[in-house]
C-alpha positions, 0 to 999 in steps of 0.5 A, a space after each residue: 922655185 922663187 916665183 912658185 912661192 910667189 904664187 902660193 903667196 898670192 893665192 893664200 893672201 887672195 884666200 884671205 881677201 875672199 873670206 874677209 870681203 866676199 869677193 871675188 878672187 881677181 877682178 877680171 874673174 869677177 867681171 864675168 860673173 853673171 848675176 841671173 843664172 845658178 852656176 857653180 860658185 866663183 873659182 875659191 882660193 882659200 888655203 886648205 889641207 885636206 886630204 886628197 879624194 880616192 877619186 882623183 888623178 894627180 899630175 906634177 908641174 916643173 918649169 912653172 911659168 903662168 898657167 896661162 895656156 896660150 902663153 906658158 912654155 912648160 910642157 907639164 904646164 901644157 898638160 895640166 891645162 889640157 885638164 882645164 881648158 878646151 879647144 874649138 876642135 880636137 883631132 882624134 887619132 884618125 886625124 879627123 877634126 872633132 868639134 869641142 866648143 864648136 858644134 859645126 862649121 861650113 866652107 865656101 865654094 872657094 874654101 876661104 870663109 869658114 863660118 864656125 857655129 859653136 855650142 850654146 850651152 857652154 858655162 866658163 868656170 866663173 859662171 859665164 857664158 862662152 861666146 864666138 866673142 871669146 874665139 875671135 879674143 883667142 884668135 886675135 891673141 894667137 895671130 898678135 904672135 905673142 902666142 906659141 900657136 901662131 903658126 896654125 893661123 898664118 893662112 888666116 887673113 881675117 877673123 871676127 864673130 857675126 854674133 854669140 854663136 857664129 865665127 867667122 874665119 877668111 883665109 888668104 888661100 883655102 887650106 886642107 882641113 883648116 879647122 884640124 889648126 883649131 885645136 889651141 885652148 880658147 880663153 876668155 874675152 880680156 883674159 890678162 895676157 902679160 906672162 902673169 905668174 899669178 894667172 888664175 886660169 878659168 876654162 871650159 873644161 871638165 876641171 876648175 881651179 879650186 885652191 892651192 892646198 899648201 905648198 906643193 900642191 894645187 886642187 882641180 875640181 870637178 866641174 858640176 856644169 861641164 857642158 859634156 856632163 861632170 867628170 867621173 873623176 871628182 878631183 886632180 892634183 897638180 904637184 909642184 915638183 923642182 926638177 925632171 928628176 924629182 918628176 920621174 921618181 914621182 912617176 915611178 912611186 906612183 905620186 903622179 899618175 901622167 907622163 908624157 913623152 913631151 915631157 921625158 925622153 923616153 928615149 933614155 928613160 924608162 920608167 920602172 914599175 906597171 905603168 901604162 903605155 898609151 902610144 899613138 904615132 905623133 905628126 913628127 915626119 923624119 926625112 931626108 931632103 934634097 937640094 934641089 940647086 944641086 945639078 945631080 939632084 936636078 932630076 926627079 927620076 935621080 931623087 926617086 932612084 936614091 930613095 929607093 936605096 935607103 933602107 928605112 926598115 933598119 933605121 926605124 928598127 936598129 936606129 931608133 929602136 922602133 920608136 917610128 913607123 916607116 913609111 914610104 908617103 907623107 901622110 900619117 899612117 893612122 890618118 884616114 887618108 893614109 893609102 900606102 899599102 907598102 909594109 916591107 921598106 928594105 931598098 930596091 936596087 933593081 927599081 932604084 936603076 931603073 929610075 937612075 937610068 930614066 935620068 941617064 945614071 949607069 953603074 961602071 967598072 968600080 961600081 959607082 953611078 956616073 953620067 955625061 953631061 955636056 961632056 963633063 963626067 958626073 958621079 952620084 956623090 953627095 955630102 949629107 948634112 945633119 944635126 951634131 947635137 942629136 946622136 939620133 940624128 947622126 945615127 940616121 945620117 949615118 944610116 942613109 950613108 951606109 945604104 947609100 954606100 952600099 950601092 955605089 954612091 959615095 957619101 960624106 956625113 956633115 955633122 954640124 951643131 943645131 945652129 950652124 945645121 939651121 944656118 946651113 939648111 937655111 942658105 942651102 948649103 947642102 946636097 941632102 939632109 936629114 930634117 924633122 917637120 911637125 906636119 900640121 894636125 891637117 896633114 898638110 905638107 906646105 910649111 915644107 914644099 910651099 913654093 916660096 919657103 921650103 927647104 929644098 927649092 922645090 916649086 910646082 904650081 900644080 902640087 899647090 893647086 890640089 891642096 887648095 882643093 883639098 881646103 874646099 871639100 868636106 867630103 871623105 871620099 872626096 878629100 880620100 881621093 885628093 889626098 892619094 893625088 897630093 901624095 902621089 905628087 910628092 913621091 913622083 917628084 920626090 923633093 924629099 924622101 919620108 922615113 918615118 913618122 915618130 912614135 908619141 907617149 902617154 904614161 898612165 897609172 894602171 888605175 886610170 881607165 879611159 877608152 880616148 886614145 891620144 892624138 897629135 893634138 892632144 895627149 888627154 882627151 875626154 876627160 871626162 869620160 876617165 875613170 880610176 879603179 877602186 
């Protein structure tokens, strides 16, 4: 709370400043001031108490560190400045990329140069221009690794812009839908990025930075130059609050109208009172990985054979308490690509043996899957690694050992703490685990299954090569077609078996209307086409 008293400080003596000199609040804000256009006047902060709007929508902030968007930690944070600030793309809830500060963009043959052409008519708060300039500062900020995004851009090798309008971004391999990484918040040219608790933030969004009214609470305005046209809500408020706790009661007493389960456990938590549930199925893939080092795991046929064993119906219903939607390929159910018309995921013991058996896995006298190899008697017996520290995911662990179980394969559940499960996954010492990816906003699976780092010692060249055709089409039926051969690839190979992908939460007031559902990328999305009841 130190450092928010710091901030109010800073921003009442800056108020004082203003009102004294006509200055403009920071140098940098007042650096990008320009002197022959009409725009909505520089960001003020002059300490006010007025009343809050009926029109309005209130948020609240804990663990404050900067409202810096690239830099801070705070998921409230995060939130609020989703508000403020815009990304080149969104992805809507079919996981297509929507242009927000770009207007269009084109591919190479190759799929490795992607030239971005952006909107022309976009004003930052303070009144200036934003360019492809303000981008490539974004992008060369992001791949510094100072940033949490710099695992979207780690194909990229280059990255500059040819003039106002025009980005310019080289990939080192084509990459599947690369501009769906593009979401993070674009940031103006030479904006301080040294953690500053005193950032001012000056965005592109619906939303500027106003003033902070007293000690608790920070005013967002409408902005009259929004490029999408101005909000129909005229004003949010940002509450500081000291804790989680003090959050959620917020929530409940209708003191804040967001709340997101990027932010709540909703898990354990469930909020009182008529609150909307905007749910939407996040990028959050839960499965269980195969060591492929293990002479058992060795074949195909034997990881597909046990994953039709595994009863992902009573995980997602019993286990998680239907806080997933199972699923039998690795591609987002809501996504346009999604194909998989399974809708029942119970195990199959008849198509499970006849895999096991294409690997010469047969059933004997007790019950249980043995084989000879080169003399040597091999029995379907396997330690499943996982995460001490989550109950969840021990309850999953425990789940697949009692599918797994119940058909003959004896199992035992390693359950280790957080660090020593990721020293474990890391050195490979396991036979199966149970792993949780965030998949990237383009779907693609490399993080996960690339030749050179992935969890499982899974190489195919063949699998890589689709993917780089898929980086190089913008056609639906196309990319429709490609998707279905990357998904298939994966199943018949069978590295890791998808369980689920998990359910995300956006907690609205009843007084919040807005048509945009949430997506993987961004919990708010069209702001400006929100509105609250009367």
């Amino acid at each position: 709370m130190n450092r928010i008293k710091n901030v109010i400080l800073y921003i009442i003596i800056m108020g004082l400043l203003v009102s004294l000199s006509g200055c403009d609040a920071v140098d940098k804000i007042k650096d990008r001031m320009s002197s022959n256009t009409e725009n909505d006047t520089p960001i003020a902060v002059e300490n006010k108490t007025d009343d809050v709007v009926s029109n309005s929508i209130s948020v609240g902030l804990f663990d404050f560190d900067t409202f810096n968007p690239l830099l801070t930690h705070a998921e409230t944070v995060k939130e609020c400045m989703q508000f403020v600030y815009e990304p080149l793309f969104d992805v809507n809830e079919y996981y297509m990329p929507v242009p927000v500060l770009a207007a269009d963009y084109t591919i190479s043959p190759d799929g490795r140069t992607i030239d971005i052409a952006m909107k022309d008519n976009v004003l930052w708060h303070d009144g200036s221009y934003f360019t492809a300039y303000d981008a490539e500062y974004t992008i060369r900020q992001i791949r510094s690794g100072i940033t949490m995004y710099t695992n979207n851009l780690l194909a990229v090798e280059d990255c500059r812009a040819i003039d106002d309008h025009t980005l310019r971004i080289v990939l080192r391999y084509a990459v599947p839908e690369f501009v769906s990484l593009l979401t993070f918040p674009i940031v103006p040219t030479r904006t301080d990025m040294s953690m500053n608790a005193q950032f001012i933030p000056n965005g592109t969004g619906a939303f500027r930075f106003e003033t902070q009214m007293n000690a608790e609470r920070i005013a967002f305005r409408a902005f009259d130059n929004y490029h999408n046209g101005k909000a129909l809500i005229d004003s949010l408020y940002a509450y500081i609050v000291p804790d989680l706790g003090k959050y959620e009661t917020m929530f409940e007493a209708s003191e804040i109208d967001l709340m997101t389960g990027e932010t709540v456990d909703l898990s354990e938590y469930t909020p009182r009172g008529s609150a909307k549930n905007n749910e939407y199925i996040t990028n959050k893939l839960t499965f269980v990985g195969y060591n492929l080092r293990n002479e058992a795991l060795w074949g195909a046929q034997t990881r597909r054979g046990i994953s039709e064993l595994i009863d992902k119906e009573a995980i997602v219903n019993s286990t998680i308490y239907s806080r997933g939607v199972a699923c039998d390929i690795p591609i987002n159910p809501t996504s346009l690509f999604y194909y998989d018309t399974n809708t029942r995921f119970k195990p199959d013991e008849m198509l499970a043996t006849d895999f096991l058996g294409n690997d010469g896995w047969g059933i004997n006298e007790k019950g249980q899957y043995t084989r000879t190899v080169n003399g040597t008697k091999q029995y379907l017996k396997f330690q499943i690694l996982t995460n001490s520290d989550s109950a969840e995911k021990l309850g999953i662990a425990t789940a697949v050992a009692k599918s797994l179980e119940s058909f003959g394969i004896e199992t035992e559940i390693d359950a280790v703490p957080y660090d020593k499960y990721i020293e474990k996954v890391n050195s490979k010492k396991f036979d199966i685990m149970i792993g949780e990816i965030e998949v990237g906003a383009n779907l693609d699976l490399y993080p996960l299954i690339a030749a050179e780092n992935n969890y499982f010692s899974y190489q195919n060249t063949a699998l890589d090569t689709l993917s780089g055709q898929i980086g190089m089409t913008r056609d639906e039926e196309q990319l429709k077609e490609l998707f279905r051969q990357y998904g298939n690839m994966v199943i018949d190979d069978m590295p890791f078996t998808p369980l689920f992908f998990r359910k995300g939460y956006v907690l609205s007031s009843s007084k919040i209307k807005s048509a945009a559902p949430p997506s993987a990328a961004r919990q708010f999305r069209m702001v400006e086409t929100w509105s609250v009841k009367e």
